[in-house]
C-alpha positions as CSV (number, residue, x, y, z in Angstrom):
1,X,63.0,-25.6,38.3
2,X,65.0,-22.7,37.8
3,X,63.1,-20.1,40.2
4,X,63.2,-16.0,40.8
5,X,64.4,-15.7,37.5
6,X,63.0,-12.1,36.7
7,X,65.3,-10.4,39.6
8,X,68.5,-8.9,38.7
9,X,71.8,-10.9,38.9
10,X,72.9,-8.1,41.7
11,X,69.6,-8.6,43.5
12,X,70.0,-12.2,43.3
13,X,73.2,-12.8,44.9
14,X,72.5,-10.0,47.9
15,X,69.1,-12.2,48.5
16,X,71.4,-15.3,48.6
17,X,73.9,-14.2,51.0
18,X,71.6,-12.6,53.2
19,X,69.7,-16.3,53.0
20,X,73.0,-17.9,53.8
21,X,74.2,-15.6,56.5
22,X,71.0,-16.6,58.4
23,X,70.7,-19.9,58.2
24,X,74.7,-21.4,57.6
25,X,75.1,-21.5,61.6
26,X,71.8,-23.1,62.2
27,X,71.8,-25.4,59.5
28,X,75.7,-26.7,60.0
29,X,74.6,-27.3,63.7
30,X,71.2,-29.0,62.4
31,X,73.6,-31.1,59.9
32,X,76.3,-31.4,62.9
33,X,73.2,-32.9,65.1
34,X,72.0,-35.5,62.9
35,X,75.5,-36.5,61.8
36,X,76.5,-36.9,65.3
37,X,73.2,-38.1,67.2
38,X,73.7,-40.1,70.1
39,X,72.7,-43.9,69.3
40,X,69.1,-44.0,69.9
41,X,68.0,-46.4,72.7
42,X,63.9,-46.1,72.1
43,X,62.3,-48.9,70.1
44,X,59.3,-49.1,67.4
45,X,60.9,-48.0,64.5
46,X,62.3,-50.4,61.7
47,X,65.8,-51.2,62.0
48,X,68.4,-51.2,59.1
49,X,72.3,-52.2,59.1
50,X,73.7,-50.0,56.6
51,X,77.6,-50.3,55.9
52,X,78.2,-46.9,58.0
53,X,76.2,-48.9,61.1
54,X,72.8,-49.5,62.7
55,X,69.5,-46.6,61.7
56,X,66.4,-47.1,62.5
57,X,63.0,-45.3,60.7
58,X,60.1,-44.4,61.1
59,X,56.9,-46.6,60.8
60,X,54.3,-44.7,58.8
61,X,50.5,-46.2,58.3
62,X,51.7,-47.0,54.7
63,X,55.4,-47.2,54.7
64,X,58.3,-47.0,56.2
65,X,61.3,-43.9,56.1
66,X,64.3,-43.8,56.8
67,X,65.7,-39.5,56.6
68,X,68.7,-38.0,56.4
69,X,71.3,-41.1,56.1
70,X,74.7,-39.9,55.2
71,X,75.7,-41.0,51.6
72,X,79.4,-39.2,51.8
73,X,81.6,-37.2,54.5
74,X,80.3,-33.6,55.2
75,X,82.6,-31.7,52.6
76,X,83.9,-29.2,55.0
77,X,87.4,-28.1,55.5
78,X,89.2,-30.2,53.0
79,X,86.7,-32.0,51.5
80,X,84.9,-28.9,49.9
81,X,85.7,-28.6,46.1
82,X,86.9,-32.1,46.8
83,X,85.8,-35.4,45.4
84,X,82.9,-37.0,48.0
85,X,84.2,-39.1,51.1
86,X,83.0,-42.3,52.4
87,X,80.9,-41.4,55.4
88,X,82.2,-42.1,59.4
89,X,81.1,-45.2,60.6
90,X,79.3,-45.1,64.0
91,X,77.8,-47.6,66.9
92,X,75.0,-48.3,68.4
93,X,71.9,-47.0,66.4
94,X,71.7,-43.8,64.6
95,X,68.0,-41.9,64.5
96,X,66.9,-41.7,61.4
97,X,63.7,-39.8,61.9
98,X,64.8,-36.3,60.5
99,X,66.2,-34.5,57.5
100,X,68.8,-32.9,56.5
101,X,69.1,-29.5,55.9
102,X,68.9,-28.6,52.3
103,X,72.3,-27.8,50.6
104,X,73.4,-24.4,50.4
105,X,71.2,-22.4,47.9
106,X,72.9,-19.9,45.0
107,X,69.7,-18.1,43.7
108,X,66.9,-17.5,45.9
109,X,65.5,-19.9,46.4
110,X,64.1,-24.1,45.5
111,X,63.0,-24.0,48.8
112,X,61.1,-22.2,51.6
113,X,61.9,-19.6,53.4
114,X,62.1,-21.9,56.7
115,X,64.2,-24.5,55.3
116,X,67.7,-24.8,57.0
117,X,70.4,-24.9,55.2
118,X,74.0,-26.3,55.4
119,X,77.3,-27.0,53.3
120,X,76.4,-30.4,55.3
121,X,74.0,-31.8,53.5
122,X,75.0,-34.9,51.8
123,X,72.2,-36.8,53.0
124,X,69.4,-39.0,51.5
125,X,66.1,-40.4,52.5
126,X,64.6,-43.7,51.8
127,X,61.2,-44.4,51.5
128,X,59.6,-48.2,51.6
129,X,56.2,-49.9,51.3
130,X,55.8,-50.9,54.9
131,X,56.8,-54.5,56.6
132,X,59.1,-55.0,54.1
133,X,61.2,-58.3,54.2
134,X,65.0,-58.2,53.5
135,X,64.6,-60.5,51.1
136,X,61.5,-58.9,49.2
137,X,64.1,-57.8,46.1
138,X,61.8,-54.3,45.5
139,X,62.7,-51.8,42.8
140,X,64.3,-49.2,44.1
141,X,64.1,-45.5,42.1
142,X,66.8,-42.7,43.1
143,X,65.6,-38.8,42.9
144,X,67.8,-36.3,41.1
145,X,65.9,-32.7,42.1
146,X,65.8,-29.9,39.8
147,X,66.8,-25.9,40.2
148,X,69.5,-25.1,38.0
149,X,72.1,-26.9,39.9
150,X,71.9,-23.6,41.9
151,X,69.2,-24.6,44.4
152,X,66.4,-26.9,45.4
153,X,67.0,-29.9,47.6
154,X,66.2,-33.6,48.2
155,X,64.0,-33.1,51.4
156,X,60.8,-31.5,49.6
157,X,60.3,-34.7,47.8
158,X,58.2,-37.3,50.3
159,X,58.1,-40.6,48.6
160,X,56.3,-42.2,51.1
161,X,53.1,-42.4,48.8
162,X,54.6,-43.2,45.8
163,X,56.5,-46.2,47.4
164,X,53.2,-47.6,49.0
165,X,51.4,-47.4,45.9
166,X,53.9,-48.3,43.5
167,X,55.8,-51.9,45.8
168,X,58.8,-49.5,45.2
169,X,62.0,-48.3,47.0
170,X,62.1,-44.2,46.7
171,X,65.2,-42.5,47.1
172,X,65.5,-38.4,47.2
173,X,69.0,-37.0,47.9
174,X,70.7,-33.4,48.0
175,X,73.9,-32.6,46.2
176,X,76.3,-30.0,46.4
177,X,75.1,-26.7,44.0
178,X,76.6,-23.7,42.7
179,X,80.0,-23.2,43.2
180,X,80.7,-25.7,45.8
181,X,78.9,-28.1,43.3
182,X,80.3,-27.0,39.8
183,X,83.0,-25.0,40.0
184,X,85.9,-25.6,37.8
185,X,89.5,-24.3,38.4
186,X,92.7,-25.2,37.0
187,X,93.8,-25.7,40.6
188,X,91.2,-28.2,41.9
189,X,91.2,-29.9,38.5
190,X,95.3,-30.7,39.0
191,X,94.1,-32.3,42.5
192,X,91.3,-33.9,41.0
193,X,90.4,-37.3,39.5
194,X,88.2,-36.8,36.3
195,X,88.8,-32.8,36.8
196,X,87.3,-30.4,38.8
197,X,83.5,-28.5,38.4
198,X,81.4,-31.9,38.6
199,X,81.4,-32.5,42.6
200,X,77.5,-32.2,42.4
201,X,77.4,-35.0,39.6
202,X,80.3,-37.3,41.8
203,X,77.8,-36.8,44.7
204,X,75.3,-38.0,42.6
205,X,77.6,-40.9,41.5
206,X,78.2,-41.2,45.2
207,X,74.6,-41.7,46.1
208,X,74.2,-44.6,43.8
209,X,76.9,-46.2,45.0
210,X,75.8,-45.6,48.3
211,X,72.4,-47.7,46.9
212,X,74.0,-50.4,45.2
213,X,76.0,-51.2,48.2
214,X,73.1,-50.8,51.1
215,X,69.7,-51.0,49.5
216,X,69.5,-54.7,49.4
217,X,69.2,-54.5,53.4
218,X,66.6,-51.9,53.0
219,X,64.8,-55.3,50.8
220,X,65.6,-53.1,47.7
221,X,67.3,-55.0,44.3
222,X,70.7,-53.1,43.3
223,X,70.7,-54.7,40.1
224,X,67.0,-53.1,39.1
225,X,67.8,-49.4,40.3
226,X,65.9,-46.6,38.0
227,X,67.4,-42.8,38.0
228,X,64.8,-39.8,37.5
229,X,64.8,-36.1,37.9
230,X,63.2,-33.0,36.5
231,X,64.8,-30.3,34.8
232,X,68.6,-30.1,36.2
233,X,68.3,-33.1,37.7
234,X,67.1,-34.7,34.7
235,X,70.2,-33.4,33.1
236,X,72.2,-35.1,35.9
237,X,70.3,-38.3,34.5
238,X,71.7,-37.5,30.8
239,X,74.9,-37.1,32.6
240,X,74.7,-40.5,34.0
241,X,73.8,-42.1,30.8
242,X,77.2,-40.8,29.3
243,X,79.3,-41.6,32.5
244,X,81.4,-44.3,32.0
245,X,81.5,-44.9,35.7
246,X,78.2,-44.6,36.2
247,X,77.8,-48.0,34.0
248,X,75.8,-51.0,35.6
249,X,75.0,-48.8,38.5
250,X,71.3,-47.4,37.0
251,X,69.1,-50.2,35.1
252,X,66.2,-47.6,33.7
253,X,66.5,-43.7,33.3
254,X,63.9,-41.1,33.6
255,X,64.1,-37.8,32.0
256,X,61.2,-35.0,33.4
257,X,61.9,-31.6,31.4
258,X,65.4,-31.2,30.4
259,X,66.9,-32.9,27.3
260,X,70.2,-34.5,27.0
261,X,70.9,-33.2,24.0
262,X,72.4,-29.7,24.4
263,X,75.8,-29.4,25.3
264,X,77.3,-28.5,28.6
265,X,80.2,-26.4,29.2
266,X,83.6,-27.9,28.7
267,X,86.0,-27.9,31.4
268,X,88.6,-25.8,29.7
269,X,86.1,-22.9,29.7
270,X,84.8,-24.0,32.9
271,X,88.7,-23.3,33.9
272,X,89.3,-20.5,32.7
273,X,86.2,-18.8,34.1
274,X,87.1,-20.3,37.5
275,X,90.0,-18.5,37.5
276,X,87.9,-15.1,37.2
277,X,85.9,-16.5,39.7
278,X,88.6,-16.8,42.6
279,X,89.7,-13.8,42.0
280,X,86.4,-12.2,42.6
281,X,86.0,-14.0,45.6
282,X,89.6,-12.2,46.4
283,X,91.7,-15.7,45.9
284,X,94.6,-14.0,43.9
285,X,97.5,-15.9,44.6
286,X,97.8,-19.1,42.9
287,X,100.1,-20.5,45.4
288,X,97.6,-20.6,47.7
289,X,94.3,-20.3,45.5
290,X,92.9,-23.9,46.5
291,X,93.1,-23.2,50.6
292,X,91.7,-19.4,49.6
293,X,88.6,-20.9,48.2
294,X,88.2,-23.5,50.5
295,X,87.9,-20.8,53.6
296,X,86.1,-18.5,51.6
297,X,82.9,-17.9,53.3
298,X,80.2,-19.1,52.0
299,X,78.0,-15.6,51.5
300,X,81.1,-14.4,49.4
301,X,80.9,-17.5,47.2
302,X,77.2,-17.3,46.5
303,X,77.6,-13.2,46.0
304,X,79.7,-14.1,43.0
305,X,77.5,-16.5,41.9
306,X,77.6,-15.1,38.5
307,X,81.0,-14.8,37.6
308,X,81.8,-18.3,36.5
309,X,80.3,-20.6,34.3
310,X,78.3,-23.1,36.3
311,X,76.4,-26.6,35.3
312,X,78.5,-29.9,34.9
313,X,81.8,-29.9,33.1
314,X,82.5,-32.0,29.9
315,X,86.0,-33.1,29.0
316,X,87.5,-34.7,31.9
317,X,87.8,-38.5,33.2
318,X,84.2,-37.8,35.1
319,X,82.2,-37.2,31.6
320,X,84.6,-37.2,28.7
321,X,81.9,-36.6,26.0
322,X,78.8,-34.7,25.9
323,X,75.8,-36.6,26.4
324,X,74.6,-36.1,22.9
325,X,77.5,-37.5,21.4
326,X,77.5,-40.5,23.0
327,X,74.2,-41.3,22.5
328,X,74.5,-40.9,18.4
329,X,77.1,-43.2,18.5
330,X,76.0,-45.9,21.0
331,X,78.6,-45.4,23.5
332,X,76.3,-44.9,26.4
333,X,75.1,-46.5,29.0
334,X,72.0,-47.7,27.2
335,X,68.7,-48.3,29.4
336,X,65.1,-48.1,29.2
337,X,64.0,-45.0,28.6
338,X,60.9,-42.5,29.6
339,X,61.1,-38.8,28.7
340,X,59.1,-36.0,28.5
341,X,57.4,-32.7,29.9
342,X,54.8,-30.2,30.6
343,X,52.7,-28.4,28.1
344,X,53.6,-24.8,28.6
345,X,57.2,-25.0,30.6
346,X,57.7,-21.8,30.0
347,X,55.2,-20.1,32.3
348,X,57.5,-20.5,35.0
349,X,60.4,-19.8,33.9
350,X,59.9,-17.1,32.2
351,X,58.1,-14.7,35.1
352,X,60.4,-11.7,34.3
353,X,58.0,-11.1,31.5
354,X,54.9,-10.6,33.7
355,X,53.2,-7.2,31.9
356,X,54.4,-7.9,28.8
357,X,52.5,-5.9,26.1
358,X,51.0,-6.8,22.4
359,X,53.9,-5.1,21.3
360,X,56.2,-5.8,23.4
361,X,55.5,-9.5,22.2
362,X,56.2,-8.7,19.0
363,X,59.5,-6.5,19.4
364,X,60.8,-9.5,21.7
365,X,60.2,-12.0,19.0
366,X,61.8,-10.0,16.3
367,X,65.0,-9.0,18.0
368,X,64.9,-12.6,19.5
369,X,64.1,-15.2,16.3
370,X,65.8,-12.6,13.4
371,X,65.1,-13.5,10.1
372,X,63.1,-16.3,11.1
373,X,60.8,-14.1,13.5
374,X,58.1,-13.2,11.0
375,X,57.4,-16.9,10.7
376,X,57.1,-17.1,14.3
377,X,54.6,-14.1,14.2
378,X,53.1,-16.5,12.0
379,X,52.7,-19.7,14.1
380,X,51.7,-17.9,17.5
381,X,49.8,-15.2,16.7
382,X,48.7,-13.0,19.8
383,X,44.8,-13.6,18.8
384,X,45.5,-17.7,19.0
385,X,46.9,-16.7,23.2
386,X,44.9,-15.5,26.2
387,X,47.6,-12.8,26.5
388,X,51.1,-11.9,25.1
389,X,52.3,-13.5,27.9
390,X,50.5,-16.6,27.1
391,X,52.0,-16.3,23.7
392,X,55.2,-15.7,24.9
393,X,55.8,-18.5,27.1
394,X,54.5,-21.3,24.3
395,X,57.2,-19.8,21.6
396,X,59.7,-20.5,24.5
397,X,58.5,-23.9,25.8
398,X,58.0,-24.9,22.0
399,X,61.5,-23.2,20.4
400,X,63.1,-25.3,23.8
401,X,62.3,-28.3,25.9
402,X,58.9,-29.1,24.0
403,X,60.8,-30.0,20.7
404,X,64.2,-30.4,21.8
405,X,62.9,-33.5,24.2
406,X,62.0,-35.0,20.8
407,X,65.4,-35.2,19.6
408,X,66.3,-37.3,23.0
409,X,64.3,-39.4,22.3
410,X,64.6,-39.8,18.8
411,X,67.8,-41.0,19.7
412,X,67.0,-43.5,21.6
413,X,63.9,-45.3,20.2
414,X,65.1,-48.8,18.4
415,X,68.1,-48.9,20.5
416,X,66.2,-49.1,24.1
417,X,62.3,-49.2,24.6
418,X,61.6,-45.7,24.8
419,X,58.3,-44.3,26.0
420,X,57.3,-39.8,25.7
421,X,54.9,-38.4,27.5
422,X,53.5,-34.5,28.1
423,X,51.9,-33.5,31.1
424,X,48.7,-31.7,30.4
425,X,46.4,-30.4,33.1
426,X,44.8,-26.9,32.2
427,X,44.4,-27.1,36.0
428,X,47.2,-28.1,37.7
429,X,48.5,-25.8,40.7
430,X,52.2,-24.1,39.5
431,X,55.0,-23.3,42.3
432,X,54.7,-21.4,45.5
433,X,55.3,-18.0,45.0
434,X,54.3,-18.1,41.3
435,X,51.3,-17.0,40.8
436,X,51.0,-14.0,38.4
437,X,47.6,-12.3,38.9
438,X,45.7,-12.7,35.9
439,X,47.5,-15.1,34.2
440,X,47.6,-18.7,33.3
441,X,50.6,-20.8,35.3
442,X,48.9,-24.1,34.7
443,X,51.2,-26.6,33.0
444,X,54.6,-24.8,33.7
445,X,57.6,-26.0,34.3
446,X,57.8,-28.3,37.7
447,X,53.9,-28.3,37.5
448,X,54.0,-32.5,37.3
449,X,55.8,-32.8,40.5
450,X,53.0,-32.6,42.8
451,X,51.5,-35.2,41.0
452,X,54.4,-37.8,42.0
453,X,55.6,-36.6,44.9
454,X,54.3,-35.6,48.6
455,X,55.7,-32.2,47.7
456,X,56.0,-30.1,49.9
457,X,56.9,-26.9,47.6
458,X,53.5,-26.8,45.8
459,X,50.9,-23.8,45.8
460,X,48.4,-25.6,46.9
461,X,47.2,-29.2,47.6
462,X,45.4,-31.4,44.8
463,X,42.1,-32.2,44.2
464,X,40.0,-35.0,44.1
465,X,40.5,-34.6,39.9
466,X,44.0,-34.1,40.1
467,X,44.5,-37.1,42.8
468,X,42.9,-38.9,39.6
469,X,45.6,-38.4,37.4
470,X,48.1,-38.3,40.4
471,X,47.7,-41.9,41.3
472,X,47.9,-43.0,37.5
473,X,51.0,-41.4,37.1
474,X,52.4,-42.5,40.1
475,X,51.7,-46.2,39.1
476,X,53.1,-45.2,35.6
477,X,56.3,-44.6,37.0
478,X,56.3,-47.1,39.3
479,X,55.4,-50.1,36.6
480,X,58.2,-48.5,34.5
481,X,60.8,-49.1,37.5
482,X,59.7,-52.6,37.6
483,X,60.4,-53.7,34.1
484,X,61.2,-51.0,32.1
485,X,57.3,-50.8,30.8
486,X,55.0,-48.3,32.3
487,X,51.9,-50.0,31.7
488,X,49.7,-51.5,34.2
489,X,46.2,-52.9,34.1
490,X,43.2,-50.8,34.3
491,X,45.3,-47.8,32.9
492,X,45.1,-46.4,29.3
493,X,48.3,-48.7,27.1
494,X,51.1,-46.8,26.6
495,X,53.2,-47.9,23.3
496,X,56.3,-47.4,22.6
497,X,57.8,-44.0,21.3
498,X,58.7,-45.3,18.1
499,X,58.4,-44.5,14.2
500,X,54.5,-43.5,14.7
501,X,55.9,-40.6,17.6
502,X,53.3,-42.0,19.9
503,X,53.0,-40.0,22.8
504,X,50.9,-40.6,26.1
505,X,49.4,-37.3,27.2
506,X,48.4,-37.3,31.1
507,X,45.6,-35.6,31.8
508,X,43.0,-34.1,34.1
509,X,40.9,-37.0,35.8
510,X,43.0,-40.0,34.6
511,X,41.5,-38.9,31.1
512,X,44.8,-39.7,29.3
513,X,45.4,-40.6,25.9
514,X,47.9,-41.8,23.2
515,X,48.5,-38.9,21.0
516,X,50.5,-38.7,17.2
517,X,50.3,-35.1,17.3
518,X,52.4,-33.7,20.0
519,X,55.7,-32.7,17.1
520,X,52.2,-31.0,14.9
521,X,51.1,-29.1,18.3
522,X,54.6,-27.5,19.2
523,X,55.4,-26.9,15.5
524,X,58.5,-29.2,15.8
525,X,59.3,-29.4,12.5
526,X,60.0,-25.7,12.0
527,X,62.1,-25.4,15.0
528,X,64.4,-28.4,14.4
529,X,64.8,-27.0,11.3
């Protein structure tokens, strides 16, 4: 969910520190609020001991929630660009009737323009089928948002519906983005264990510890936990899969449109880049470069957003391998698997191409694809598209997450049960703020997430069609965190990935269907070549 692409990097980062200026005092007192909340003495809400103390939720018609439970310390002060914290411990019982604020945003923005926001924000939410007993032993499923670890949040995701429908335990969380999340620095690395520019992916780490060790009072089962997220935080799932000490933690893996097979930076050029970084933030002095950046305000970090390489770092204790090379030679942390994604990703991500002209499409794919481009010409040509920007956007979705998704799960089929899927509703609602007059968004990137979620980021609400293939999915998923097989009676049999590529395609009105010919429709074969 990588959003405002099209503006420029300058205009990006003055948007972002204007964002943050506003909000950092209200959201750290928000955070500060909820962290600190008196022990509640009303009654009527469900009561849960966790390790940190006593919460109590909120009883819903259909389930129950439990919001904004700290997973880790606030990392303030010392703790930023630090490793997470266990959280403080408190008496009495703690409120847990309100979110977090969203974690500090570095591109404008995964989130509305209300939201508050806060470097304290390591916070989850719980979602549960209601009058649930201790005992009950319920899948739980843990949300990994998207936004190119530079923004989004936990707190847009209700899983409220999902939960009731599915006999599930839903879990969203936030974790750290941007810099505070993924910056690397030779500095922080020395004072780091597994190296520095992964304290987004050790929140996420943390979060699932966090489960393992409370969920069971929630009348969740720790040893049948499933991970999922779209688009970075899909990649945060790929991450997990190679993360040594992420092993035994996760029992199933969903992967929404991201792959796990392209590389991530290393941490020796996440490093060296950090060290560009600080000084742009005016950290010169390497004495002192670690305090520098740790009372750097937050406006200046996000203003310099682009100077250093961001995304998780490979090489380091954390993730010692890229994710792709661990899964070619079995050295991951091998689960069921489900994988897959929209029909036209591209049409949100790639906005900054609005306008684009019959020959503009043609120029772009020349000085883009080289000698292959007259090929490409070939396979999308403009009188096949509604527009050139409808053109556009499929050589993009097809060239990337389209095909390279197959390669993921190529590589897992015959090791683990592995099920593909594409999301395919020619009328699905895209993103607020994403309309482009005139042209087709349906099927873009982050276009399944209303379907899954009570989202609260969505252009508009559902309808009755769409609630169709909404509850199907929904119950896809939620069969798939039980035993590591999506299907469920009364719902169209979903095989196995396997040698025949069978793929299920969800569509409009719970129509969906098996299909053989999704690697044929994104012209796979040429662009794995």
């Amino acid at each position: 969910m990588r959003l405002f692409r099209g503006l420029s990097r300058r205009r990006l980062a003055a948007l972002a520190a204007a964002v943050t200026v506003t909000v950092l005092t209200i959201g750290a007192a928000g955070a500060t609020a909820q962290a600190t909340g008196k022990p509640s003495a009303s009654s009527g809400g469900p009561v849960v001991r966790t390790q940190s103390g006593l919460v109590r939720g909120v009883a819903k018609q259909r389930f129950d929630e439990f919001l904004g439970l700290p997973y880790a310390a606030p990392p303030l002060r010392e703790l930023r660009f630090a490793p997470p914290a266990a959280p403080k411990s408190w008496k009495g019982i703690r409120p847990a009737d309100r979110q977090s604020p969203a974690c500090l945003q570095f591109e404008p923005t995964g989130v509305r323009e209300e939201q508050t926001l806060s470097e304290d924000c390591l916070y989850l939410d719980v979602y549960r089928p209601s009058q649930v007993a201790k005992s009950a032993k319920l899948p739980v499923m843990v949300w990994f948002h998207g936004g190119a670890n530079t923004q989004g949040t936990g707190v847009i995701y209700g899983g409220g519906t999902m939960a009731a429908k599915t006999g599930t335990i839903v879990i969203s969380i936030n974790y750290r983005l941007g810099a505070l999340g993924f910056l690397a620095h030779p500095a922080f690395s020395a004072a780091t264990s597994g190296g520095s520019g992964n304290y987004g992916a050790m929140d996420q780490l943390a979060s699932l510890t966090w489960v393992r060790d409370n969920i069971a009072d929630f009348g969740g089962d720790p040893r049948n936990v499933t991970i999922y997220g779209q688009s970075a935080g899909a990649g945060g799932v790929c991450n997990m899969l190679a993360m040594p000490s992420a092993k035994g933690l996760f029992h199933k893996a969903i992967v929404q449109s991201s792959v796990c097979v392209n590389d991530r930076t290393t941490l020796q050029a996440g490093e060296q880049s950090g060290l560009k970084f600080a000084q742009s933030v005016g950290c010169t002095d390497q004495a002192t470069v670690v305090t520098c950046l740790r009372k750097a305000w937050p406006g200046t970090l996000i203003a310099n957003q682009a100077n250093y390489l961001g995304g998780p770092k490979v090489g380091g204790a954390l993730l010692p391998r890229q994710p792709r090379e661990a899964l070619a030679d079995g050295t991951w942390n091998a689960v069921p698997i489900m994988t897959g994604s929209t029909r036209s990703e591209a049409r949100l991500t790639s906005t900054a191409l609005a306008g684009i002209t019959p020959q503009g499409y043609v120029d772009l794919v020349r000085s883009t694809y080289g000698d292959k481009a007259e090929r490409v010409l070939e396979l999308y040509p403009l009188s096949r598209f509604k527009s050139p920007y409808d053109a556009i956007t499929q050589v993009r979705t097809d060239a990337g997450t389209a095909c390279r998704a197959e390669l993921t799960a190529r590589a897992t089929t015959g090791r683990v049960p592995t099920y593909r899927y594409e999301f395919n509703d020619p009328t699905s609602p895209t993103l607020y703020g994403f309309r482009i007059p005139g042209e087709d968004m349906s099927n873009g990137h982050s276009a399944e997430l209303a379907y899954l979620f009570d989202f609260t980021l969505g252009e508009q609400p559902l309808t009755a069609e769409q609630e169709r293939i909404s509850d199907q999915m929904m119950r896809y998923w939620g069969a798939f965190a039980h035993d590591g097989n999506p299907n469920f009676r009364g719902a169209p049999a979903w095989p196995v990935y396997g040698t025949g590529q069978k793929v299920m395609q969800l569509r409009t009105g719970g129509a969906s269907q098996v299909i053989t010919s999704l690697a044929a429709d994104h012209h796979c074969d040429f662009w794995l070549s």
